[in-house]
Structure formats: C-alpha cells, structure tokens
N, C-alpha and C positions, 0 to 999 in steps of 0.2 A: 680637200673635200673630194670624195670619191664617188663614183657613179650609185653605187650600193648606199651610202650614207644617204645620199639626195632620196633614194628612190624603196630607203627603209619604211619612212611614213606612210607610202602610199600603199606599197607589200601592207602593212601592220593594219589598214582600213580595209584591205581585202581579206586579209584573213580573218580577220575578228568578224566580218560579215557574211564571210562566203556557207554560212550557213540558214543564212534569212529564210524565213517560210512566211506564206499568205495568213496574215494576221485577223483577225474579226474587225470590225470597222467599230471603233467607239461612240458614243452618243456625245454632242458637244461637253463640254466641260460645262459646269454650272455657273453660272455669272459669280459666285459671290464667290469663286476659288480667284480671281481676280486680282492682282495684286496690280498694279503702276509701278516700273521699277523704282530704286532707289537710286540717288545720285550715284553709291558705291557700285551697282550692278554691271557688270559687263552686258552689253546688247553687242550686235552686227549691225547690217546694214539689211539683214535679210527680217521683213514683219513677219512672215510665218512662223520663223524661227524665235525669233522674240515673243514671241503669242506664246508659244509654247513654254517659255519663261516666267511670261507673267500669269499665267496660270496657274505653275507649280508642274507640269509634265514632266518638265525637265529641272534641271536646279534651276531656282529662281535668280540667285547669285550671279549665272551666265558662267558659272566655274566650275571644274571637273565633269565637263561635261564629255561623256562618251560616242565613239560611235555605234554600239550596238542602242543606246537610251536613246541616239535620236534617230535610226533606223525606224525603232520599235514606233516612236511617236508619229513619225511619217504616215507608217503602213495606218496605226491603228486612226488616229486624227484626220489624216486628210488621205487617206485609201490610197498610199501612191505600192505599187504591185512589189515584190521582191527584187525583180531583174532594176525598175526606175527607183527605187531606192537606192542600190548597188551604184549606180552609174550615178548618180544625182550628190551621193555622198564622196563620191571618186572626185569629182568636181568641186562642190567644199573644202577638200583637204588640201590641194594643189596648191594654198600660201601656207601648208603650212610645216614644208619641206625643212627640216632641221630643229622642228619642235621636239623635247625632250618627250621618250616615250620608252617603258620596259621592253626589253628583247625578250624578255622571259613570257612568253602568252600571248607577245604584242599587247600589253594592257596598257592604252593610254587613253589620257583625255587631255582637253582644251579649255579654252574661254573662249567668250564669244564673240570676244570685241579682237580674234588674232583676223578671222574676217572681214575685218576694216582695214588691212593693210593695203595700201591703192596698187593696181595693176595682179593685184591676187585673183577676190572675186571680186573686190568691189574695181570699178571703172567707171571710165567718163563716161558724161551721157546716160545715166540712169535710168530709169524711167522717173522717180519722184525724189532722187535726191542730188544734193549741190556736188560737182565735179569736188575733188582733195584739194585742187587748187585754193576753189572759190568760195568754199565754205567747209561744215561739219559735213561728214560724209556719212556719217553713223544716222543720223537723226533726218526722218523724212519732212522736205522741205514743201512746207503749205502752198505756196506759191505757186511752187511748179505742178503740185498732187492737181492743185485748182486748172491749172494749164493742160493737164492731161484729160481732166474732166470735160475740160470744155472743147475734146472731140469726140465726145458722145454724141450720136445724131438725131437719138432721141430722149436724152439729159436724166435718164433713167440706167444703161448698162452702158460698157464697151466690149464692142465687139472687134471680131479678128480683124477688119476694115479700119474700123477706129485706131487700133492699136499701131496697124500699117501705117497709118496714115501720121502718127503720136509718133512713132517713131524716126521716123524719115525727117520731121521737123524737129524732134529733140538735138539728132543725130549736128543737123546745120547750125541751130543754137548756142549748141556745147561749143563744136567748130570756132563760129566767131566769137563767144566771149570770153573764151577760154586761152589762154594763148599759149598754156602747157599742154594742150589738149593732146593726148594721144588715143588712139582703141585699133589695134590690131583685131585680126579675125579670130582671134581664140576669142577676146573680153567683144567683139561685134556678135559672137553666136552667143556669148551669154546674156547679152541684152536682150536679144532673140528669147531665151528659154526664159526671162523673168518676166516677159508680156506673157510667155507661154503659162506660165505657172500660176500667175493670177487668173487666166483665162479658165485652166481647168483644177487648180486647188479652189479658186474662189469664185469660178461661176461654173458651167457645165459645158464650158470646151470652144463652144460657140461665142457666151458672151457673157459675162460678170456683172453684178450690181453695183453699182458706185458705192451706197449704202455700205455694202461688204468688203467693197478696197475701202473705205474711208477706215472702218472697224480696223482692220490690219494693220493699216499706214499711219496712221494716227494716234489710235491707242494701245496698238498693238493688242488688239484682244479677240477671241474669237465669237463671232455673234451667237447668241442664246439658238438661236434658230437655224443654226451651221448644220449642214449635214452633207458626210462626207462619202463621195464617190469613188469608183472603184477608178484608177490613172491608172494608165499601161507605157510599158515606154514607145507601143505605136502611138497613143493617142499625143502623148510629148510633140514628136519630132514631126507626126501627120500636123500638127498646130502651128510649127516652127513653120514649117512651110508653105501654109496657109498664110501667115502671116507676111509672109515676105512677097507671097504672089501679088 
C-alpha cells in the first residue's frame, strides 16, 4: 500500500468538490416524504445524515451515495457554507481510505453504514450512542440520549454549558465502563464538532431544543418546523471552543 493509494480517496473528495458554490437554503422536507428505514437500509452513526435518508434527499437505501449529493443536501438543508461543507466532508471520508472508487472523474460513492467502522468517525464516548465495545454503535442509545437530556438546566434546550458539562461526564463514563476504551485527540475534537453540530445544524449556535435532538436521534427525521441557518466554518470551531471553555 502506497502513500498515493491511501491518500487517493481523500484527492477524489476534493476534487469532485472543489467546485461547491453557496447554494439557496431549502424549506424542510414535507413530513409525509418520510420514510423509517428498512431493516435492509444502510444508516451511520451520523442522525443528520440519516435524516437525510429517510427523507429521500439522498438514496434512501444509505447506497451509492455521493459526495457532491451530500455536499449539495448540506448547503441546501441545514445551510452549512461551501468552505464548512468542504472541510466537514474531508472528515467523513477519512475511514474510508481504500474504498473502491473511478480514477476516471474521481466518480465515487459509498454506503452509509462504511461510517460505522469504530476509530474512523465513529468513537468512544459519543455523545448518545453505546461505545463498539459495549453495544450497536449505529443506532442511537435512549438511555444515554435521556442521560444527556438530563443536563439541560432548564429541561427545555442544551446549551454550549450543558454540552460542556455532558461532555466532560460522558468522557469519565465511557473511561470506566469501558475497558477497550480508547479516543485520541483527532476522534476527542470530533466529539467536540458533534456537540458542535447539534448546536448549530439543530438549534442557533447557542442552544438547541431537545424536542429537535429527540426528532434527529431518534427517528431520524427532520422536524416539519426545521428551518435552516446559514453555518460558517467560523461559527463551527468559534462553538468548538466555547464548548470546551
């Protein structure tokens, strides 16, 4: 395996993107495009991303799916800018170094469940789902989603506070019940960006409605009433930081 091979993947998401433009913001999806997947459907571990699935945005299936198609669903669904699509998608693809892809155009696509490979994106310490060790790691774990709820200070949103504070305990959790437990500092700043991203995909940066994580994590569906804000990659990593303050 040669450095080029490894680092083919990642070139073929930059190119196939390197052309993104600021997209129009679309109106939620209509409730009745709504599908529950199927036992057969490939999901992640990512509810955004599966939202986007069981919708129909993207394949429903969780197969052949692209990265310009889920670029495009980003920008237009949850407003994330061209520059934080580029860099947020660079991140996605990172397990998925040696997945079969055309050199002719760089035309490829994935499933969605190659996302669940543990120590890729997905890792210990989640925010609402069970470590690889200790359970399904695809499917968001009620227990803990309830556990996260219940540092809301005022049982209505979480805020960047909340999340600090969710996190720092998840973090000790994992620790002891875990006894495979690892998270290095690449998968400790992506737990970072997935407080982050609930924060400003599914509230306004500040603070998120429970109601609206439950909708995602749970049924994977985008609420009738969603309406999507413009993300910057400042507002990202300005949030990442906030967070850890």
């Amino acid at each position: 395996i040669t450095i080029i091979s490894l680092l083919a993947p990642i070139i073929a998401v930059g190119v196939s993107l390197s052309g993104l433009l600021d997209k129009p913001l679309s109106l939620p999806p209509s409730p009745s495009t709504y599908q529950p997947p199927l036992s057969t459907d490939s999901r992640s571990p990512c509810p955004g991303i599966n939202a986007l699935a069981n919708h129909g945005i993207i394949n429903r299936n969780g197969r052949g799916i692209s990265p310009m198609a889920l670029a495009d669903a980003f920008q237009r669904y949850y407003g994330l800018s061209p520059s934080f699509t580029f860099q947020l998608l660079s991140l996605y693809f990172t397990p998925l170094l040696g997945e079969n892809y055309l050199p002719m155009g760089y035309d490829f696509s994935f499933e969605l469940a190659r996302l669940n490979i543990h120590n890729g994106i997905e890792h210990d310490a989640s925010l609402a789902h069970s470590d690889a060790y200790l359970g399904n790691q695809t499917l968001t774990n009620i227990t803990m989603l309830e556990e996260m709820f219940s540092f809301s200070a005022d049982g209505k949103y979480l805020t960047v506070s909340d999340f600090g504070r969710y996190k720092h305990w998840r973090y000790h959790q994992s620790q002891q019940d875990n006894p495979h437990f690892t998270l290095n500092p690449f998968h400790r700043f992506l737990g970072d960006a997935e407080a982050t991203l609930v924060l400003t995909v599914m509230g306004d940066k500040e603070k998120a409605p429970l109601d609206t994580i439950r909708s995602f994590f749970v049924e994977g569906k985008i609420p009738a009433d969603y309406k999507p804000k413009p993300i910057s990659t400042y507002d990202f990593y300005s949030t990442i930081i906030n967070i850890e303050m």
